[in-house]
N, C-alpha and C positions, 0 to 999 in steps of 0.2 A: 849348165845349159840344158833345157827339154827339148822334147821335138815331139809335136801331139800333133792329132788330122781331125778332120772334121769328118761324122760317122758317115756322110757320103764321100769322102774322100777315100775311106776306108774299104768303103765297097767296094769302091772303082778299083780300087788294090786289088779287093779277092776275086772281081768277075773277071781282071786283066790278067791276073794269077791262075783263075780258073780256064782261061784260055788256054793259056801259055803252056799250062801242064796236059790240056788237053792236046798240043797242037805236036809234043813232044821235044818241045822247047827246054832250054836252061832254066836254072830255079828263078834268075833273076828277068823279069819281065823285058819288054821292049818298050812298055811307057816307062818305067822306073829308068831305062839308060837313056829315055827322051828328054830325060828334066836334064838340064843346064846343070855340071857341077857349081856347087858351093864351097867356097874355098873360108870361109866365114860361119863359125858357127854361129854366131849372133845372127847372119846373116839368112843363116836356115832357120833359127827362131822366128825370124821376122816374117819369112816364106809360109810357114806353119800357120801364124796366126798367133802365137805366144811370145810375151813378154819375157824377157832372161827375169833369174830371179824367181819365177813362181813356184807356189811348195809344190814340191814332187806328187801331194798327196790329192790334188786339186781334183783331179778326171776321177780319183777312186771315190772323192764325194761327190762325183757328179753320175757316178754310175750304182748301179741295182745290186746293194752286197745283204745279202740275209741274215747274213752274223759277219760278224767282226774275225778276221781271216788270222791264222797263224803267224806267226814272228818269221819271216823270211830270212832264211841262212846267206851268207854273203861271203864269197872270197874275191881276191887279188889276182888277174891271169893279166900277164905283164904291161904291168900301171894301171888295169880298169879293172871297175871297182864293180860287180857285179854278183847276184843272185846265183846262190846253185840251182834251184827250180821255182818255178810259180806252181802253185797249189789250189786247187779249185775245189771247196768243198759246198755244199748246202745249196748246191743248185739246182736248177728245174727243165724239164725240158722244152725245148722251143723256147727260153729266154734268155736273150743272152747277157755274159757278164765279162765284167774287163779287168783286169788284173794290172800295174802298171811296172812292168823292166827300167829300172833306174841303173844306170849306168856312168859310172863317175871316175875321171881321170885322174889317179891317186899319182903321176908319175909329175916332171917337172919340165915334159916334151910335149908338143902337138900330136897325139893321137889319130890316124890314119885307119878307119876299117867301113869293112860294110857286110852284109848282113844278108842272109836269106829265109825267106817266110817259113813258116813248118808246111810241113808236107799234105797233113791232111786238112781236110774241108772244114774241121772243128774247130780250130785253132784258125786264126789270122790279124793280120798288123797293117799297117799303114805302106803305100808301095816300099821298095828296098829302095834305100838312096846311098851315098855313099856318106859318111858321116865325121865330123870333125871337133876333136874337143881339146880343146887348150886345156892348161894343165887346171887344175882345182875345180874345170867345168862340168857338170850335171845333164843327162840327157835323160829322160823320163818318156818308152817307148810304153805305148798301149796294148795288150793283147786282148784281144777281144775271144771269147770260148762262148759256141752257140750248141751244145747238145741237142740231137734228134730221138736218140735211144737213151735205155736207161742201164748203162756199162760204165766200163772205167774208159778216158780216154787218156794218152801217151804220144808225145810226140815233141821237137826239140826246134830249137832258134839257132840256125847256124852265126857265127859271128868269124870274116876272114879279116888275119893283119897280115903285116910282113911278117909277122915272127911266125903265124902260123896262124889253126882255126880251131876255135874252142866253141862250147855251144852250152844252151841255159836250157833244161828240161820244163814240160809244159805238162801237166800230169791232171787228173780232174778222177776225182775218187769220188765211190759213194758211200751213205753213212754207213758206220762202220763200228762193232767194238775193237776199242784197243788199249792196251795197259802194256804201261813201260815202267820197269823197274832198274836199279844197277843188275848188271849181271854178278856182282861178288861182294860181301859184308864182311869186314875182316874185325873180329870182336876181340875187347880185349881180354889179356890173357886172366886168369884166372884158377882160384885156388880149389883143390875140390870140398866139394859140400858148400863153396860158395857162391854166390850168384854175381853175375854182371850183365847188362845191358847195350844196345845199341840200337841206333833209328836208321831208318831208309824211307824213303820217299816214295810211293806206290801212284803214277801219276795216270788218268785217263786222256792217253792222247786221241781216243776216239770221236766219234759223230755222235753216239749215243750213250744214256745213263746204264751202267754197267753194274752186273752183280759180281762180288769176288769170294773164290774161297780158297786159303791157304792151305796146302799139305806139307807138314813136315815131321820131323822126328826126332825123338829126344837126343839127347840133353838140352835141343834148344824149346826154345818156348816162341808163339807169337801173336802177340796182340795189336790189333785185333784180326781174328781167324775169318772172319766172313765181313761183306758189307755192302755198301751201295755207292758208285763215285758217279758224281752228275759229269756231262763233257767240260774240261779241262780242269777239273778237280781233281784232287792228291788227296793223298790220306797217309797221314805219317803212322808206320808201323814200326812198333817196338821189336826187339830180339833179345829173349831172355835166354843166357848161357847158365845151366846150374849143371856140372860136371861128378860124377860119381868114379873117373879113372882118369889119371893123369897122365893122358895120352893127349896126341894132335886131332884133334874131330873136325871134322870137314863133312857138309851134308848138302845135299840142293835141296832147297825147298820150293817148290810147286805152286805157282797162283790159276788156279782154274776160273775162267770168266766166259760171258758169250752166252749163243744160245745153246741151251744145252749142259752149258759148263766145255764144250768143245775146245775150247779154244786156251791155250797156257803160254805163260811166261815163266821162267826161272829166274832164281838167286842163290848164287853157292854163299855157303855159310859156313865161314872158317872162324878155330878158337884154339888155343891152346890150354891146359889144364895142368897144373902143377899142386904138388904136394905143400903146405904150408908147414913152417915150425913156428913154432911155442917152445921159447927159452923161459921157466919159474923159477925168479930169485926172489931173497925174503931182504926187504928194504930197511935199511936200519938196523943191521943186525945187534943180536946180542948174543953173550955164552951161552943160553941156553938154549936157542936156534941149533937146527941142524940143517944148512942150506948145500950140503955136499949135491956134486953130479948125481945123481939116483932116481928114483921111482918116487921115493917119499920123501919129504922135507915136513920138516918139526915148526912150528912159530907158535910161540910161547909166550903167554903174556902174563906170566910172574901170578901174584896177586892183586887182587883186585878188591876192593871194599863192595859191599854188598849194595844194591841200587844206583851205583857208579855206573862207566858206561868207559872203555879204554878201546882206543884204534890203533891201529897195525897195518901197516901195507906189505903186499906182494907188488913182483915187479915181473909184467907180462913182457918180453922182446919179439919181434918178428925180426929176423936176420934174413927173412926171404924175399923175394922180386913181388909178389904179391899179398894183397889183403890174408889177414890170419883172423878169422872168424873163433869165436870161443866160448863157449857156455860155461857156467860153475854149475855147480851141483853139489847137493849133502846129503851127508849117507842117508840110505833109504830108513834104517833102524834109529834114527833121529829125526822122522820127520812126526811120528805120533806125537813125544813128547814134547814138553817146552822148548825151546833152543835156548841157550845162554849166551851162543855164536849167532852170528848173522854175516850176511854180504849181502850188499844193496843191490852190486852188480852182478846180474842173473848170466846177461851177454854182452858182447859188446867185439868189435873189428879193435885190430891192431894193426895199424897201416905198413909197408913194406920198411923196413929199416929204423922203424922209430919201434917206442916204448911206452909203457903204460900200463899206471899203479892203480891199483885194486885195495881200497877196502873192506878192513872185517872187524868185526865189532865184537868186544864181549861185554856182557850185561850180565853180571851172574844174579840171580836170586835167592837161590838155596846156599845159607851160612855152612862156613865150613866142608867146605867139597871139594874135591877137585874135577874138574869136567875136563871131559875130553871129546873133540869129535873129529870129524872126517869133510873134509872140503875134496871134489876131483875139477881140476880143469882140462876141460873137455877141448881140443880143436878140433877144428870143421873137418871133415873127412875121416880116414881110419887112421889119423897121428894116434903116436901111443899119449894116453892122459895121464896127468901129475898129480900125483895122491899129496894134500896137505894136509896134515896132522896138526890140528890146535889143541892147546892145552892151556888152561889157566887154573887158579884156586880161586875161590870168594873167600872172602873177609871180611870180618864184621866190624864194630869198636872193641876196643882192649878196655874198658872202662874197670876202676880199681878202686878203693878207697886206702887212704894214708892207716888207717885203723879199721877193725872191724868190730872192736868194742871198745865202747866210750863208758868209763866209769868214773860219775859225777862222786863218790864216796857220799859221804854225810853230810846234810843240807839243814838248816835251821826253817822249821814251820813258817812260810811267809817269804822266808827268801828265794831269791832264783842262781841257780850254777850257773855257766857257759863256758864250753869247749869248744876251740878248734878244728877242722875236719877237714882235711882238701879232699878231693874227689880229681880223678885225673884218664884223661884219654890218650891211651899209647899208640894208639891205630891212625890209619890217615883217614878215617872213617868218620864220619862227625854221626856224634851218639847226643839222644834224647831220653833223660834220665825223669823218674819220677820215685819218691819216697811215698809208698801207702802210706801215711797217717795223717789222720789229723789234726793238725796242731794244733788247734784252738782249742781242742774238748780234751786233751791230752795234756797232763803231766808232763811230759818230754815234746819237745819242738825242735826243729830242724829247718834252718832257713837258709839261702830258698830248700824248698821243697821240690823243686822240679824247674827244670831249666835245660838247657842243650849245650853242647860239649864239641868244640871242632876239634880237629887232629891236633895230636900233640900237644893237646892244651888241659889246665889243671884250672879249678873252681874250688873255691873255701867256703865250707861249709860253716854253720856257727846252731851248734848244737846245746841245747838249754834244758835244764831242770827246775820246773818249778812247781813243789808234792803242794796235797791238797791236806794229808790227813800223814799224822806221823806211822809210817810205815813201812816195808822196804817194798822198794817199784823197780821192776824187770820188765822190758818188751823188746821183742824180734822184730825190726821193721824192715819188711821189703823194699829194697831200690829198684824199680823197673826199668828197662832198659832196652830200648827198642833195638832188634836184629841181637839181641845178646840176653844170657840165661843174667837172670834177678842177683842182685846179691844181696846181702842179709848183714842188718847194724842191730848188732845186743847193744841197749841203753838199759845202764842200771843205776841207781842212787838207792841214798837212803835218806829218811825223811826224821829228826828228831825235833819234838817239844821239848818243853819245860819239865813234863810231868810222865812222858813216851817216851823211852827210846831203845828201839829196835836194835839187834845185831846190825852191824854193818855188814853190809852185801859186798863180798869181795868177786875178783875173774876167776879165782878157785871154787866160789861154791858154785858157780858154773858150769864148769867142769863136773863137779861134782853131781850137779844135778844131771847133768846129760847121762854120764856113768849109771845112776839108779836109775834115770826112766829105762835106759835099756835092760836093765838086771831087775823092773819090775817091781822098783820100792818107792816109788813116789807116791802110791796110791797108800802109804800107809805112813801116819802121822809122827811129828817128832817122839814122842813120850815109848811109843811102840816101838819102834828102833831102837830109841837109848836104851829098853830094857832086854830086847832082844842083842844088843851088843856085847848087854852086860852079862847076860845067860849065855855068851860062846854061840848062839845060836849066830851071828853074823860077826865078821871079823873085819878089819881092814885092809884092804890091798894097799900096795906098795906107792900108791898116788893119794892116800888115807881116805877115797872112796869104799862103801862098806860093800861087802860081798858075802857071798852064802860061804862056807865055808866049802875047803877042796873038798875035802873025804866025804861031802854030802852032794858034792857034782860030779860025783864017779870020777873023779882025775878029770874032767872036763872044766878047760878055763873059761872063765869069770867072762861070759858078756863085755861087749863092750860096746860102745857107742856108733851104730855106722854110718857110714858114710852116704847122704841122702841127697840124690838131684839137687839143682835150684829148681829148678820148676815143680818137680813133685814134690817138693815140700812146701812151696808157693800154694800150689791146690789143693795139699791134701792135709792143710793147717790145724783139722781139727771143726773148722764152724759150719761142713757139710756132712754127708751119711761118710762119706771115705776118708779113711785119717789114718797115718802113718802107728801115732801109738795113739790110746785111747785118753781123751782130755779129763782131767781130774774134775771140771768144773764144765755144764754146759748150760745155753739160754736156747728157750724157745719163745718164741720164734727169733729169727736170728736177723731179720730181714719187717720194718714194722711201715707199712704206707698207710696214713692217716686219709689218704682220701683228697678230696676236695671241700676244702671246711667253710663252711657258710659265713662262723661269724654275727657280730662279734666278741661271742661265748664261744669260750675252749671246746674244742670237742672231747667228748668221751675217755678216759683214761686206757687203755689197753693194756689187759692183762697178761703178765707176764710170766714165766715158768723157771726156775732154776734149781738145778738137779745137781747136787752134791755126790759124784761118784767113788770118793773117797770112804777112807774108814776112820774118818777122824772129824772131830766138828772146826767148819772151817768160820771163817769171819772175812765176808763179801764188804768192801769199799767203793762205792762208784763216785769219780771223780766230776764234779762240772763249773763251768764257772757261772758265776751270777747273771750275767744276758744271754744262757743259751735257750732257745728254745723249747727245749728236749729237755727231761730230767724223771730220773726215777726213785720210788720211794716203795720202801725204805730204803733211803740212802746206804745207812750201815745195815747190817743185819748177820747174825750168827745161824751155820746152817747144821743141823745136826748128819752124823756118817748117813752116807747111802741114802738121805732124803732131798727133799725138795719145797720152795720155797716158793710164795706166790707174790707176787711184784705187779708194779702198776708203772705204767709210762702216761708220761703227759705233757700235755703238747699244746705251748701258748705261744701263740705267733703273735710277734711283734707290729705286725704291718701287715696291710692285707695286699692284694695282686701278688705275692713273692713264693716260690718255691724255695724250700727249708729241705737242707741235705746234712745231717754232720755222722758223725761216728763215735757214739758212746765210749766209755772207757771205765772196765772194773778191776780194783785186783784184790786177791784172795789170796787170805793166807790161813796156816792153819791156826786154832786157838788151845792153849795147853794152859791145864789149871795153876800151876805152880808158875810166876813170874822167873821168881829166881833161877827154876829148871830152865825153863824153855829158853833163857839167854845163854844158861849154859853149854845148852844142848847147841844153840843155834852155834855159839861161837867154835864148839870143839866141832861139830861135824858138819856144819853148813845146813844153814837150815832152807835151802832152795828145797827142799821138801814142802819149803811155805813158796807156792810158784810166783810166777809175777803176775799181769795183766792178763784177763781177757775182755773179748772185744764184742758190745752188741751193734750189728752193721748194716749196712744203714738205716739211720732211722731217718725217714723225711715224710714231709707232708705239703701238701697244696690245698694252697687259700682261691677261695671261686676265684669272681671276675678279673678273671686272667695268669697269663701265668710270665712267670720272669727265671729264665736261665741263669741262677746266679752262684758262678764259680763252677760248672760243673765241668769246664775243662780241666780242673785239678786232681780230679778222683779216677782212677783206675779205670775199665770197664768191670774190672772183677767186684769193686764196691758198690756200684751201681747195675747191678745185674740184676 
């Protein structure tokens, strides 16, 4: 139930009030005890001029409010339900404004009170009556506040029950700054070198837009430190804790606002700070892990095949109440060079009581090594850091062959041999093999010729003789092999006609001939030998390889064959200015490009050079088959000691747009007047003094309008260089 007056009703209240208090009267008037009790709140509504029922909020729409008034606080004083103060903000002077005291019977009794007007002139209500409210009933009293000056006004509503007298303040402020914050932030705990966070609520309970600036001091942090709150606006403020001692910090921090900055509020800022641990175990261990308690821990990742890529974990624990922040880091003296280790995870939180695995990568590059390096993990603060020690090897293919020389023996003119050959990968390394030669323009063939090889896996070769000219044929052919040194296949046969036929070339005069190139007698012919044999002037060692005699090497022994890299002997074969021993037989040029040939007339022949560095006349054979491109003449040709021979290459391409790549093939042996000596000679001392193949490489040419990549993934870089 309300109980509202009409504004001349109201008056009639303050001038009878104004009397009364002049006259030195009680608070409560002599018209107010003139009206007739009401025993009927409905009854007093009716009196009023109000309907029961109406919103409380009605007269505050019907009166002059300039802004929209604060949230009125409300308590409970025994059963009525009532306002702690009314609040008068945004007012003016000389007009007046009305505020409305709602009072409502929370109890489940007829409520009995009544009421005296405030004291001063500024404040005033409707006369005092005595007042009645059933229980769940609403009474909605008017205050009306008329300001004359420009001050704060204060003054109060008595209210008498039988229990007693309580009263509602009347208060009328002017604009004003003001900012309200909590007074205390309690942040959570945290670990040092780690950061945490917390919000608060910075509100302008003022009349006007306010400037703010925070003062505070480390270890907290706060954003934002300065700003602008319009009236009833907040601004949510961050609190950053980042702790440097694991102690209890406790700090006030300071918001200056107002004119001047005069005016402050406070908030205490509480935190705790603890130490975090980092527990480093090695995940998955294995024997050669060292994961004991200590400083350093070992994680070993065995061997590794070279361009592989193997992972390993560690195992980071926090056993503490708070976050464990943690950085990696590698040693400083491994940051120049390549890494072969890695770890993806730089940083990273390990949450309080859990755990969390870390990977690290090795990728070795460099064949054959063993790398080592240095990981530290670092936690946040001054914990002590855990040195890990990685260790791995790279590894490359083990790639092998079943033989390392194939000897086809004796072959009839026209026919072809074939052998056997596996090739085999012992590594877990998957290996790519390629054989220098090539087959086609070649005597000896080797099929395939180049293919890829997984772990632990074996391929058959099928290795072929087929002679062009009855003669004995020897060649070294390189196997290349990616991440791994070359290995080397001696292919030797012999070639007999009807009306030829040669010594047979056995693995002994191999042997044999390695022995004299190092002892320096291959450059001198059979017939020379045999008679310097026969003259004591050379003798036979105990492998029936010939040698100078002792007592003319001063007691120094016989030479012997060494032992030569794969790769240096790969490069320094003899067909460039650097060469291991000096080649009996050379071409110039070694390397012939035709150009780009017009067509469709051969081009030009290109003259060739060959140089007999021996001391004996040798007899040059080059091998080709009937559709090669490429062919030189004269085919045969006998070269006198220490001279040289002039030669012509020529070059008829089959088709035009196509590039033409192949690899010549000649061999040279020496030539002795006497038949029946020179077999004899060949057969008692090996006649590898008569050498095998050498190679003119490559020879290719390009045809104009256009050009065709055909097979060039077959050849080496080194052939094609």
């Amino acid at each position: 139930m309300m109980l509202t007056q009409a504004p001349s009703s109201i008056m009639r209240s303050r001038n009878s009030r104004d009397h009364t208090m002049n006259s030195g009267g009680s608070c409560l008037s002599a018209s107010t005890m003139a009206i007739p009790t009401i025993n009927s709140s409905v009854a007093i509504s009716a009196r009023m001029g109000i309907q029961p029922g109406q919103p409380a909020s009605s007269m505050d729409n019907q009166m002059h409010s300039p802004k929209k008034q604060e949230r009125v606080k409300k308590r409970v004083i025994w059963g009525i339900e009532v306002a702690e103060e009314l609040h008068w903000k945004g007012w003016e002077i000389g007009k007046e404004t009305t505020r409305s005291l709602v009072l409502k019977n929370r109890s489940l009794k007829l409520q009995k009170m009544k009421y005296r007007p405030p004291k001063t002139k500024f404040f005033f209500t409707v006369i005092p009556q005595p007042i009645f409210l059933s229980p769940g009933i609403t009474l909605t009293l008017p205050i009306v506040f008329r300001p004359l000056e420009e001050k704060e006004y204060v003054d109060q509503l008595w209210f008498e029950k039988a229990e007693g007298i309580f009263c509602v303040g009347l208060r009328a402020t002017l604009p004003c700054h003001r900012l309200i914050c909590p007074p205390s932030l309690q942040l959570p705990m945290c670990a040092v070198g780690d950061t945490t966070e917390a919000c608060f609520c910075l509100d302008n309970a003022g009349d006007l837009p306010t400037f703010f600036t925070w003062e505070f001091s480390s270890p907290f942090q706060m954003l934002p430190t300065m700003g602008l709150l319009e009236p009833g606006q907040a601004s949510q403020i961050k609190v950053t804790f980042q702790p440097l001692l694991a102690v209890i910090h406790e700090v006030q921090a300071t918001c200056w606002y107002g004119e001047g900055s005069q005016q402050r509020t406070s908030i205490q800022l509480q935190a705790v700070a603890k130490c975090a641990q980092l527990l480093v175990s090695i995940r998955h261990k294995r024997l050669e892990d060292q994961d004991a308690e200590g400083f350093q821990k070992l994680l070993h990742f065995g061997s590794v095949a070279v361009g592989c890529t193997l992972e390993r974990q560690i195992r980071l624990h926090n056993p503490s109440a708070v976050n464990a922040p943690f950085r990696i880091e590698i040693s400083p003296d491994e940051m120049a060079r390549d890494q072969a280790f890695s770890c993806p995870t730089a940083h990273g939180i390990v949450l309080p009581g859990e755990k969390k695995c870390v990977s690290v990568f090795f990728h070795p590059k460099t064949l054959d090594t063993r790398t080592m390096d240095y990981f530290s993990i670092v936690p946040s603060g001054y914990g002590s850091k855990t040195l890990l020690k990685v260790v791995g090897f790279c590894g490359g293919p083990a790639v092998s062959l079943q033989h390392y020389c194939v000897n086809f023996s004796c072959v009839n003119l026209g026919e072809c041999s074939e052998q056997a050959l596996w090739i085999e990968n012992q590594s877990d390394c998957t290996a790519h093999f390629q054989f220098a030669i090539d087959c086609l323009e070649s005597v000896f063939s080797i099929r395939p010729a180049f293919g890829t090889l997984v772990g632990k896996a074996r391929m058959t070769l099928r290795c072929a003789f087929q002679p062009t000219h009855p003669i004995i044929c020897f060649r070294r052919v390189a196997c290349l092999i990616h991440h791994q040194d070359p290995l080397f296949l001696d292919l030797m046969g012999t070639c007999h006609s009807d009306s030829t036929k040669p010594a047979i070339l056995k693995p002994l005069h191999l042997t044999w001939y390695h022995t004299h190139l190092a002892r320096g007698l291959t450059l001198y012919p059979p017939d020379i030998l045999d008679a310097m044999l026969k003259e004591k002037k050379l003798v036979q060692d105990q492998n029936g390889a010939l040698m100078i005699p002792i007592q003319d090497l001063e007691d120094m022994p016989a030479p012997q064959y060494p032992y030569i890299p794969p790769m240096t002997e790969f490069f320094f074969d003899g067909t460039s200015d650097l060469t291991i021993f000096p080649p009996p037989v050379s071409v110039e040029p070694v390397e012939v490009d035709f150009g780009a040939c017009p067509g469709p007339e051969a081009p030009n022949p290109v003259p060739l050079c060959l140089m007999n560095h021996t001391k004996g006349k040798i007899t040059v054979v080059w091998t080709r088959r009937s559709d090669c491109p490429f062919w030189v003449t004269p085919e045969t040709c006998d070269v006198p000691p220490l001279k040289s021979m002039a030669m012509r290459l020529h070059f008829q391409p089959p088709h035009p747009n196509c590039l033409y790549t192949v690899e010549l093939e000649a061999f040279a042996i020496y030539k002795v007047c006497a038949r029946d000596e020179r077999e004899e000679f060949r057969v008692s001392t090996g006649s590898l003094n008569s050498w095998g193949g050498f190679r003119l490489h490559p020879l290719h040419a390009r045809l104009s309008l256009g050009w065709t990549a055909a097979l060039m993934g077959l050849f080496p870089p080194k052939l094609l260089a």
